[in-house]
C-alpha angles and dihedrals in degrees: 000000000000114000090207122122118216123198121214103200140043093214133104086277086059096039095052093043093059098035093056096047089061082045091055092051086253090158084181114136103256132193125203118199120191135175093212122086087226137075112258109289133192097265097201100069086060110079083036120042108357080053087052097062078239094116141034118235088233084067085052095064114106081201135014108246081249088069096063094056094042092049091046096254118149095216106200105191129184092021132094138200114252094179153023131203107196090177089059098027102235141133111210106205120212094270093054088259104149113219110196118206140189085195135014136213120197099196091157102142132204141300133221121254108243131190126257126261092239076064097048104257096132089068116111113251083050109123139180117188122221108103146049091256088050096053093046088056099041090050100061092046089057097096124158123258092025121127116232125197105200116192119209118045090215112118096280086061088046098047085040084061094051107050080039096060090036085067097045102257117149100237136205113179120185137190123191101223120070094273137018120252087032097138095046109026146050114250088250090062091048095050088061104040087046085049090058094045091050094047088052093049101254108151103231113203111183124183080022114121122181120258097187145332113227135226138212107181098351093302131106119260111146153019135218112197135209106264086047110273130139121210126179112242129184089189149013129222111184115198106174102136127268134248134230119276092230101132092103093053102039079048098057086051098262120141126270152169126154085349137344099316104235131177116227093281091056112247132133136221088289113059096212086059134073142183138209148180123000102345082061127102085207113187104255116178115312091347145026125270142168119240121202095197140124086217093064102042091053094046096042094047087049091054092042092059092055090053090049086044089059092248104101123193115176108243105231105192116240092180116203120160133171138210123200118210122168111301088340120096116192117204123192126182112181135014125274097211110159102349127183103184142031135183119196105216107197108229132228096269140046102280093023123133148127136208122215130199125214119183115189082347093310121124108224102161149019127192111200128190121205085337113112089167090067092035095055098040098045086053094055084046098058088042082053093044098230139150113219130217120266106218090048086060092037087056103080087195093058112109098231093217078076082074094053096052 
């Protein structure tokens, strides 16, 4: 058997798996395919700052090209996996080329969800955002004074507005339940996040679905909604979530469900074979979940390549993620699964607030906006596990660290 270990995946999970095993001293030979033409790059920044025209995509890179042959890492670019054998323990790339392992990492992300061509999502001016291609195409079509239609009022709609109005673009935005966020955040959240977008002249349609886009010529160039309406649109930016990339590894008979089914170690059904990062149905608390995060696939790639190391630590998920809109960061430690309470704590500046999430009289998540006090304490509280008072978070004049002693 081969001792090589080959790398499904160009993304943060990929990077943090190889790079950990060279920190770790792993002198295996290891292989990294990607389907991208570039080296592995930071993907949050993309729809912010490198959309904005703010950053350049050298600055992106979470290694120069230069690192990979210097650290011993075969870096395949522009080229994908189509099979695996797991009974001769082989991955066949697109071109025929055989790659043997001794173990193997599926690190192959997610993709957005796209509308279907009898909605017109096959016109031309129609965009999703997750890569660096996305975000090239959807840049030059940013032009100021154009009138955008985005679908999906999740974080990537709401960072889309944003970038959108920054370059001058006239928004509508629409969701199709009765509020935006809904899935991932409390009403109080939303309210203040609906009340930015307003002040900065984004056209928020709630309870509204889209019937149809329209095409002149095979472009986009109009919308009819679903209570009738008809808007004029230049563009379309759909936002509507992603799903795992798991078809290589349900097809290779691993187990799966919304995502490859992995322990905390991160390996899946087949104990030659690992997963990491978002295509991956990871244990959390008393149940499995997917996290679309930087911070887990950076964490679970890290705690693979012990296991692969031969010095296996269970991963045991501390989620935090963050959205930036406009002058507005949002800052979440913790996952809001299932919540019964909530309690808005006002913050120490105009704007200021944070949200935080009790469930059966636990805390188990905060969102702070442009409060990094309350950011930062609710996160050591969920590492310590605490539960903090509530009329020391309902005072606005108490001092938090009061929460930590």
């Amino acid at each position: 058997m081969s001792d090589n270990i080959v790398i499904i995946g160009g993304g943060q999970a990929a990077f943090a798996l190889s790079a950990k095993l060279r920190a770790l001293k792993d002198e295996r030979p290891i292989t990294l395919v990607s389907a991208e033409a570039v080296p592995p790059y930071q993907r949050p920044p993309l729809s912010k700052k490198y959309l904005l025209g703010e950053m350049e995509f050298s600055r992106l890179l979470l290694r120069p090209e230069a690192w990979y042959h210097e650290n011993g890492v075969d870096l395949r670019l522009a080229t994908f996996a189509e099979e695996i054998d797991r009974a001769a323990c082989t991955v066949r790339l697109q071109d025929g080329t055989l790659l043997s392992y001794g173990t193997l990492v599926l690190a192959t992300g997610a993709t957005p969800r796209t509308l279907p061509a009898a909605l017109g999502g096959d016109l031309a001016g129609v965009h999703v955002m997750r890569d660096k291609r996305d975000a090239d195409h959807l840049s030059g079509a940013l032009l100021s004074g154009r009138r955008v239609l985005i679908i999906g009022g999740g974080y990537i709609g709401l960072e889309a507005a944003a970038v959108a109005r920054h370059r001058g673009l006239e928004v509508t935005l629409i969701e199709m339940v009765d509020r935006i966020l809904k899935r991932v955040a409390a009403p109080e959240t939303a309210d203040i996040l609906r009340g930015v977008h307003a002040r900065h002249g984004v056209t928020i349609r709630e309870s509204t679905g889209l019937a149809r886009l329209i095409g002149r010529d095979g472009h986009v160039c109009g919308a009819e909604l679903s209570d009738g309406s008809m808007l004029d649109v230049d563009l379309v930016i759909v936002g509507i979530g992603v799903t795992a990339n798991d078809q290589l590894a349900k097809a290779a008979g691993l187990d799966v469900a919304n995502g490859v089914i992995v322990d905390a170690y991160g390996r899946t059904s087949d104990p030659a074979i690992y997963a990491v990062g978002d295509c991956t149905e990871l244990p959390y608390g008393e149940g499995r979940v997917r996290l679309e995060s930087v911070q887990n696939a950076v964490d679970q790639a890290e705690s693979a390549a012990l296991a692969i190391r031969g010095e296996p630590v269970a991963y045991v998920p501390r989620p935090w993620f963050w959205s930036d809109q406009y002058d507005v960061k949002l800052q979440i430690a913790g996952l809001n699964q299932g919540y019964d309470e909530t309690l808005v704590r006002p913050g120490a500046r105009d704007g200021a607030a944070s949200v935080w999430y009790f469930r059966a009289g636990r805390f188990i998540a905060v969102d702070a906006v442009n409060d990094a006090k309350a950011y930062v304490t609710g996160k050591k509280l969920l590492d310590l596990g605490r539960t903090p008072e509530r009329a020391i978070l309902a005072d606005p004049a108490a001092d938090l660290k009061v929460l930590l002693a």
